[in-house]
C-alpha positions as CSV (number, residue, x, y, z in Angstrom):
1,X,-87.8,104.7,-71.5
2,X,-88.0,101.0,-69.9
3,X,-85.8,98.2,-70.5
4,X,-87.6,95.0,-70.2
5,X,-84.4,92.2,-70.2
6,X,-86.0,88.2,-70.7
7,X,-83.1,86.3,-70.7
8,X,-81.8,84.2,-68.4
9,X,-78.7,85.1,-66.9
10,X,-76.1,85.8,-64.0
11,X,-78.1,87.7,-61.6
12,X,-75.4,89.6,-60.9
13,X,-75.1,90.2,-64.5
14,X,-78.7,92.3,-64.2
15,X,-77.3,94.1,-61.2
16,X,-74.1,95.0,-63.6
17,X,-76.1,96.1,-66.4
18,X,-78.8,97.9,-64.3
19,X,-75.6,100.2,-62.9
20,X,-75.2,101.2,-67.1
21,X,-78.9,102.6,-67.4
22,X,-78.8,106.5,-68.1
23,X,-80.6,108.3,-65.5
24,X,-84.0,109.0,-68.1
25,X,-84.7,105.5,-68.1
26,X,-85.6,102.5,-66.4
27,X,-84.9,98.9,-66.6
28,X,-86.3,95.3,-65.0
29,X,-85.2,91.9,-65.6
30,X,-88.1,89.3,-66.6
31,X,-86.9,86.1,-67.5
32,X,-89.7,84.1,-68.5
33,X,-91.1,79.9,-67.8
34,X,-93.4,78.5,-69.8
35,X,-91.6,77.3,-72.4
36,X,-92.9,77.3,-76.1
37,X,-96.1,76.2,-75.9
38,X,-97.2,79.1,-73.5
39,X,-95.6,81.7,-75.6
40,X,-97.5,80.8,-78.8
41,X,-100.7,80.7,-76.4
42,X,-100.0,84.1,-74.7
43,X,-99.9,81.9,-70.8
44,X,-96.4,82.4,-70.6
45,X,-94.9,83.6,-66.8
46,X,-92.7,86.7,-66.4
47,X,-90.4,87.0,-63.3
48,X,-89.4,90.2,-63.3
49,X,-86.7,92.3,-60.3
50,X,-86.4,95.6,-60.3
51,X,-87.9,99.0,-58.7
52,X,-91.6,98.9,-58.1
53,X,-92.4,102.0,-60.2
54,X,-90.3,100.4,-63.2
55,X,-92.1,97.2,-62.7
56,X,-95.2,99.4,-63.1
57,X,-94.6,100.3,-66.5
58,X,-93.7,97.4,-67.6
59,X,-96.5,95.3,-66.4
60,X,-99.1,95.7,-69.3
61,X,-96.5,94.8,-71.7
62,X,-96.1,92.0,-70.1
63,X,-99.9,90.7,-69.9
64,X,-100.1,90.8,-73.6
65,X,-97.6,87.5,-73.5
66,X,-98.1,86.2,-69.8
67,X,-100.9,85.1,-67.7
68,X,-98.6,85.2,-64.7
69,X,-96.5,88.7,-64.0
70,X,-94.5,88.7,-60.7
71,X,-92.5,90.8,-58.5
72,X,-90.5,89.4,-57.4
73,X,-88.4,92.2,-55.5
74,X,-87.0,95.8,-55.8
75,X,-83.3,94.7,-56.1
76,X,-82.1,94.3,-60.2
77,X,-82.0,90.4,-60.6
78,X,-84.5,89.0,-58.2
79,X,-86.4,87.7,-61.6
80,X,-83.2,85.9,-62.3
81,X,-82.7,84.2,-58.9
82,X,-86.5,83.2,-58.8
83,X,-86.1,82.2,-62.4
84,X,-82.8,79.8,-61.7
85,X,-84.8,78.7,-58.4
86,X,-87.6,77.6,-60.7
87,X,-85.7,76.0,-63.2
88,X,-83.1,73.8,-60.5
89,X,-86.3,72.4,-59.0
90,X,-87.6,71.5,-62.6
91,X,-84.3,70.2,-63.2
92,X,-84.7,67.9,-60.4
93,X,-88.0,66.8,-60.8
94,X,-88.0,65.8,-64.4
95,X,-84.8,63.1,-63.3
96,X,-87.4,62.2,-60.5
97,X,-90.4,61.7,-62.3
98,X,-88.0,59.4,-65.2
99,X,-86.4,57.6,-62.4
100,X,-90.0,56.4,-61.5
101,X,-91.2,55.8,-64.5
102,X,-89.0,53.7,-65.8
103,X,-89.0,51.7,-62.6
104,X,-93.0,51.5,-62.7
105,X,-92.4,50.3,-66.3
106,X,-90.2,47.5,-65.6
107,X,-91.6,46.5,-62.8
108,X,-95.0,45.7,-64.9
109,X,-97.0,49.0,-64.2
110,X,-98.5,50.6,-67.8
111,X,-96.7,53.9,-68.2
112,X,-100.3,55.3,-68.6
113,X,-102.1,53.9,-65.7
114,X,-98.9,55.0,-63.6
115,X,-99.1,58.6,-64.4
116,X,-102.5,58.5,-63.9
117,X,-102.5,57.7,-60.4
118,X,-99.0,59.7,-59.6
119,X,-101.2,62.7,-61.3
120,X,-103.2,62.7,-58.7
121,X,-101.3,61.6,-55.6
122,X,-98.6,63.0,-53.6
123,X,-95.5,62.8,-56.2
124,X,-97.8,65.3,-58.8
125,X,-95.5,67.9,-60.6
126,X,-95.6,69.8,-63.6
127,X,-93.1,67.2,-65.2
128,X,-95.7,64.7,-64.6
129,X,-98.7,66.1,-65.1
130,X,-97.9,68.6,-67.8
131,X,-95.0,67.4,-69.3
132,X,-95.0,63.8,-69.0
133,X,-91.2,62.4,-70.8
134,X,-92.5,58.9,-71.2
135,X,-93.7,58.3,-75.1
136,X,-96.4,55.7,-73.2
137,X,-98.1,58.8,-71.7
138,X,-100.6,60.6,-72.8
139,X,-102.1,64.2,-71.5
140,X,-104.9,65.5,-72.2
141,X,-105.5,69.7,-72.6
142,X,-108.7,71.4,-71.4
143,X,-110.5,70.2,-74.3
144,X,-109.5,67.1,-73.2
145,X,-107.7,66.7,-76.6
146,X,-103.8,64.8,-76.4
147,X,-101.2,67.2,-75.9
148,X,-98.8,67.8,-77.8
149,X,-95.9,67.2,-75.5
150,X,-92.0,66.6,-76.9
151,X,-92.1,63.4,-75.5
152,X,-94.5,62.8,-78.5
153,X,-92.3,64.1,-80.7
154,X,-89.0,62.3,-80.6
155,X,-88.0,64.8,-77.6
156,X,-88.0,68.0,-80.4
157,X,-89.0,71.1,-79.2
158,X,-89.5,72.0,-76.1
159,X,-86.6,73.1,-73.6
160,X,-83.4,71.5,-74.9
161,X,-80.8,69.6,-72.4
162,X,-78.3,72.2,-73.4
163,X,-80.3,75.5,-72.0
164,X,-81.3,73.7,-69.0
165,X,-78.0,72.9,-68.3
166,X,-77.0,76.6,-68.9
167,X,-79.9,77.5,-66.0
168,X,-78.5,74.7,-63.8
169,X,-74.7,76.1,-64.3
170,X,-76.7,79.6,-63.0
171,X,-78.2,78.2,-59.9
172,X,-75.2,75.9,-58.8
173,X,-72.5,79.0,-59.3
174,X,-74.8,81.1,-57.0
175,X,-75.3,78.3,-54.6
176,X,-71.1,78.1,-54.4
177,X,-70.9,82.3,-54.1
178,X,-68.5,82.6,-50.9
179,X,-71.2,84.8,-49.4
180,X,-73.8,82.5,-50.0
181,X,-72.6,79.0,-49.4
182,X,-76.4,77.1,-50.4
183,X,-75.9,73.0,-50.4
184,X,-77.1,71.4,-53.8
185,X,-76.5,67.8,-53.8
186,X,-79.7,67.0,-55.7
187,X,-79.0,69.8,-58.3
188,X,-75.6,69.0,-58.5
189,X,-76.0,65.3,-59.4
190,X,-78.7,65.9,-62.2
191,X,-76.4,68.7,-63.4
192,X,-74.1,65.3,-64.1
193,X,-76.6,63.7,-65.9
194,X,-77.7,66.7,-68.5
195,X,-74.3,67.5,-68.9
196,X,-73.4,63.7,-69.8
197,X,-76.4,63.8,-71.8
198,X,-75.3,66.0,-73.9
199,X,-71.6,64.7,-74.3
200,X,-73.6,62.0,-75.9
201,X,-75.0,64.4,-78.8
202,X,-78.4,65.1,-77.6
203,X,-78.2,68.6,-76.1
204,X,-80.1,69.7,-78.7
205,X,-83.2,67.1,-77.3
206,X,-85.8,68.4,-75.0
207,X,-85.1,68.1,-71.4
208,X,-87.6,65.3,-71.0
209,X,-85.2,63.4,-73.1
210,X,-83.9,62.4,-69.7
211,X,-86.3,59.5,-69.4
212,X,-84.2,57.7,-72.5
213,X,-81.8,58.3,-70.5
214,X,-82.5,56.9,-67.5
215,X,-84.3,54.1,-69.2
216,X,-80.6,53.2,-71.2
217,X,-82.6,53.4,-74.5
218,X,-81.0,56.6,-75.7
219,X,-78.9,54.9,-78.5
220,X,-82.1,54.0,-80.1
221,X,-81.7,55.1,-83.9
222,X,-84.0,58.4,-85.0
223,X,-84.3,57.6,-88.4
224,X,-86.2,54.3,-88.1
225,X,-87.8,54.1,-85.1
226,X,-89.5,56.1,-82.3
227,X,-89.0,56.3,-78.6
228,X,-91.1,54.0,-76.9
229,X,-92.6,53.7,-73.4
C-alpha cells in the first residue's frame, strides 16, 4: 500500500507521520500548486518527498491530475518545504505586482497597457502574467479567450487570503527553527498585510484581493458595485 498525503503542512509534521507507517506500506507527501483552475483542467503540479521507490508508485497517480510531478528529495517532507518555498515567493510577488499596479494606475498608466508591457519585461511573474489582481486587466488563455481570473470575479475563488496566510505561517516558523535561522524580511512584512487583511473580514477573498488593498479601496460595498481598476 502507498500513502499519497496533498496537504500542506508542517514538514516536520510529514516526517512525524512517515515514522507511523506500518512496515507493508509506503507513504510520500505531495502538496500540490496550481490552484483551482488547474485541478479542474488536470495541469495541476505535485511536489512530492519521500523515498524514490515510493515516489515510483505513486507517480502515475499523479499524472492523471498533474502535468508537473516532482521529486523533490528522499527525505519525508521535502514536497512540503518546496511547497512553502513556492508559496512565500508567490506571497511576495502578488504584494509586488499590486504595489505596482496601483502606482502605474495613479500615476496615469492604463492598468491594461501596464501589464502588457511588465508581461513581457523584466518584472514578469505568474501573479502578473497569469493571475493578474487588477479588475482593469485582462488575460487571455491559449485560445486567446479572457481568462477567467478572481480578480474578475469580485476576488471569489481562487486561493483565499486565509490559506495563504496558513502557508506563509509554514515558511516563516521554519525560517525561525533554531537550527535553521533563514532571514525573511520580505515574507514577514506581507505576512502583516494578509494577516491584516483578513482582520478586516476578507480572508475568505482570493489572495489577489491584495491589490484592493493596497489600492485603499477595500471598503468598497459587494452588494452594489464591483471592484474596479
Amino acid at each position: 500500500a502507498i500513502l499519497i498525503d496533498s496537504s500542506t503542512v508542517n514538514y516536520l509534521t510529514s516526517r512525524n507521520l512517515a515514522t507511523m507507517v506500518p512496515s507493508n506500506a509506503s507513504i510520500i507527501d505531495a502538496p500540490v500548486s496550481g490552484g483551482i483552475t488547474a485541478a479542474a483542467a488536470g495541469t495541476l503540479t505535485f511536489m512530492c518527498g519521500g523515498k524514490e521507490s515510493a515516489f515510483k508508485r505513486a507517480e502515475a497517480v499523479l499524472k492523471l491530475m498533474g502535468i508537473n510531478v516532482f521529486h523533490c528529495g528522499s527525505d519525508d517532507g521535502m514536497g512540503q518545504i518546496t511547497k512553502i518555498c513556492n508559496n512565500l515567493i508567490l506571497g511576495i510577488s502578488m504584494g509586488a505586482v499590486s504595489e505596482g499596479m496601483n502606482l502605474g494606475i495613479k500615476l496615469g498608466m492604463d492598468p491594461q497597457k501596464l501589464a502588457d508591457i511588465v508581461n513581457v519585461s523584466s518584472g514578469r511573474c505568474w501573479s502578473s502574467d497569469q493571475y493578474n489582481p487588477c479588475p482593469g486587466v485582462t488575460l487571455l488563455d491559449d485560445k486567446g479567450q479572457p481568462k477567467g481570473i478572481p480578480s474578475k470575479n469580485n476576488y471569489q475563488g481562487g486561493f483565499v487570503v486565509d490559506l495563504m496566510r496558513k502557508d506563509l505561517d509554514l515558511a516563516l516558523n521554519a525560517a525561525k527553527n533554531k537550527d535553521i535561522q533563514a532571514n525573511t524580511p520580505l515574507g514577514s512584512a506581507v505576512s502583516q498585510l494578509y494577516d491584516m487583511i483578513a482582520q478586516r473580514g476578507y480572508g475568505n477573498k482570493d489572495f489577489g484581493f491584495m491589490y484592493q488593498f493596497i489600492k485603499g479601496t477595500e471598503n468598497l460595498g459587494e452588494d452594489t458595485k464591483s471592484y474596479g481598476a
